[in-house]
N, C-alpha and C positions, 0 to 999 in steps of 0.2 A: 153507291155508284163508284167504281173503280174505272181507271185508263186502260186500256188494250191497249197492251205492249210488253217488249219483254223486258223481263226480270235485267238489274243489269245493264242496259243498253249501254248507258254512260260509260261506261268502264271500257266496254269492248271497243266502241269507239275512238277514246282516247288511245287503248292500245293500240288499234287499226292506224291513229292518225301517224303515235312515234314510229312507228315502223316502217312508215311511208316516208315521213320527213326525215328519221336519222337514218333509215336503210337505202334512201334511194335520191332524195331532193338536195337535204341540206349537204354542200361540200365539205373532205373529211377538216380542213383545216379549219371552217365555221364552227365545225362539230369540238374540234378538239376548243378552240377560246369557250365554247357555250358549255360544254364538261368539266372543264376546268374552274370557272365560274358557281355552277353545284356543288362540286367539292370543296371549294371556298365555302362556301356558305353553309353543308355541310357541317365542317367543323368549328365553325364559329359559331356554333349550337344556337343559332336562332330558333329554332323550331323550339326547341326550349323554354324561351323566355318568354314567348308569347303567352295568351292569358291560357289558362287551363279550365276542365271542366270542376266546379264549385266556386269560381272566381263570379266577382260581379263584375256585368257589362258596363263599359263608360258609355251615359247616356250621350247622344248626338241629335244637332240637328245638320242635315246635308240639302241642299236642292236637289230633287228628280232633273230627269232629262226634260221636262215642261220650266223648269226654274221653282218651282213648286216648295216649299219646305217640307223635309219631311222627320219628324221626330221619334228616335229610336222607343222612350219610354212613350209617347203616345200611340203606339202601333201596338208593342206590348199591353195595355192597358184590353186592345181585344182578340190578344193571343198569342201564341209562343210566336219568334221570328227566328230565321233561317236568315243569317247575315253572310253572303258568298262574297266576299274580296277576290277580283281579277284584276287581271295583270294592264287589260284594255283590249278595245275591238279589235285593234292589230294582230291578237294574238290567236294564233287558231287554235289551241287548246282550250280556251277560254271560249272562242264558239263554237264548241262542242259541249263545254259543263253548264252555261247556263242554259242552251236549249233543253238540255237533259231537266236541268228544273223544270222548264215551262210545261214539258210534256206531261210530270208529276205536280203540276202547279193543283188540280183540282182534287187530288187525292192529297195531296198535303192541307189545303183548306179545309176538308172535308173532317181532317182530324187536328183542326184547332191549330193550324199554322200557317205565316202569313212569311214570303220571301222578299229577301231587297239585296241587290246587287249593288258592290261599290268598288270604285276605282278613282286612281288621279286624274282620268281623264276629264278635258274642260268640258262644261254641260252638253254644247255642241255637240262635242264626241262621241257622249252619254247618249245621246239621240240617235247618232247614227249607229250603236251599236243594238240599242231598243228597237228600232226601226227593223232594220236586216235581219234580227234575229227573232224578228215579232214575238218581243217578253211581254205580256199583262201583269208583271209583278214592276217594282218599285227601281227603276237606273240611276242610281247616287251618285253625286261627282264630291271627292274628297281632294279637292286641289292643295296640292301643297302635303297629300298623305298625313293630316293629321290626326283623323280617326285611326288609319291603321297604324300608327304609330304608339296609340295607347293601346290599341289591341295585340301590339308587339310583332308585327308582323312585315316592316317597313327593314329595305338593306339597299345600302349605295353599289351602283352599279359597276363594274371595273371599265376604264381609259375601254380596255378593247374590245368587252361587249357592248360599249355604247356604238364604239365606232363601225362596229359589226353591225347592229342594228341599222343603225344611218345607211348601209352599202344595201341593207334591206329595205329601204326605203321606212321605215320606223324610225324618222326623229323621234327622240322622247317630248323633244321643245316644244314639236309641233302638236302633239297630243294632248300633253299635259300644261303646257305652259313654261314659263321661265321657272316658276317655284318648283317645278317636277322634272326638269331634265333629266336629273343623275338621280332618281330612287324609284321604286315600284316595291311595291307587297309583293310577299309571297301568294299563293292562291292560298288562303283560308278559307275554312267554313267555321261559324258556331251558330250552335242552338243556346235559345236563348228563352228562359224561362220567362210564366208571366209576374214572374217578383224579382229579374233584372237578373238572375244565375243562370251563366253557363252550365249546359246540361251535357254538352258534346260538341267536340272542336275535335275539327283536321286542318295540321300545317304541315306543309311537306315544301322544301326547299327546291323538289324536283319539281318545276313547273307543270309537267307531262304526268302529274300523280294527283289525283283530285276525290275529294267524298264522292263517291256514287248518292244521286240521292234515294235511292232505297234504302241506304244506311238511315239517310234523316227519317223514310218514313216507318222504318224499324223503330227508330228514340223514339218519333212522336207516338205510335202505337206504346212503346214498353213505359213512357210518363203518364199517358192515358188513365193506364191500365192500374199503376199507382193510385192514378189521384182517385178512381172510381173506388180501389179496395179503401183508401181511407176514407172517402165519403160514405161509406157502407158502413166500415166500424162506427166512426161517428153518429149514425140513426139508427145501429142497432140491427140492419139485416143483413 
């Protein structure tokens, strides 16, 4: 069984949203601090440092939006996971990428993979971003960014996009907490093997740039298909 829908959607989306918000909503002098802000970041090659694919994943335990614990190596244990780092519900980018998972949520299970969303926002937050956006996969709170931070994907915010956010109504305080003010992940994705190896990561500095999950369900398909040829040479047919 596969999802009716199109190939894709996430992407176009995301495109649809920038070009609404830097073409027409956001003001140019917002746009010029939030540009500025990328380019920083940019060349202070974060995207770089973050983990790569062959790297092992640090295992975690996180609360869900229930308060619930939920453990990165015990998830793994019954199949690959799709770990999406966002920015938080505030962000419209971000609800747009993780709906795009949910609507691939049953074709990703279907081929041996389980998803969990994580961000600094406090559990509450977690909730009401689970809620509004009706996810059935896993909403993590990483208060204080420390998951993301081994997965290299954590950067201090500039004096004037905080302050820009705040005219946006986006305290980070209030979101995140005192421990989260001034830092958010970039949006990452990684695929995450069931022996703890990244198999595929997307880090993009440009908030507005995110994995499609067709990518993911292109990996899960081409690992599948791996593990099937080696199970076959192993018994010989």
């Amino acid at each position: 069984m596969t999802d009716a829908r199109d190939a894709r959607e996430t992407t176009r989306e995301l495109a649809d949203a920038r070009a609404k918000y830097h073409g027409k909503i956001i003001p140019k002098p917002a746009l010029r601090v939030m540009d500025a802000e990328t380019a920083r970041l940019a060349a202070s090659r974060l995207a770089s440092r973050a983990l790569k694919a062959g790297d092992s994943a640090p295992d975690f335990i996180l609360p869900d939006a229930q308060g619930n614990p939920v453990r990165l190596y015990s998830l793994l244990r019954e199949g690959r996971v799709v770990v999406v780092f966002y920015r938080g519900g505030w962000c419209p980018y971000c609800n747009l990428h993780l709906p795009g998972f949910q609507r691939c949520l049953a074709q990703i299970r279907e081929l041996g993979g389980q998803v969990v969303a994580i961000s600094p926002q406090l559990p509450d937050n977690s909730l009401s971003t689970q809620e509004k956006n009706a996810l059935a996969f896993p909403v993590l709170s990483d208060v204080g960014n420390k998951i993301a931070r081994k997965f290299g994907v954590v950067f201090k915010l500039s004096k004037g996009l905080l302050d820009l956010y705040r005219t946006f109504g986006h305290a980070l305080e209030d979101a995140n907490g005192a421990s989260g003010k001034g830092e958010l992940p970039v949006p990452g994705t990684f695929l995450i093997d069931r022996n703890g190896t990244i198999r595929l990561v997307h880090v993009d500095v440009d908030y507005t740039r995110r994995l499609d999950p067709d990518d993911v369900i292109a990996a899960l398909k081409k690992l599948n298909g791996v593990e099937a040829g080696r199970t076959n040479d192993e018994t010989g047919k």
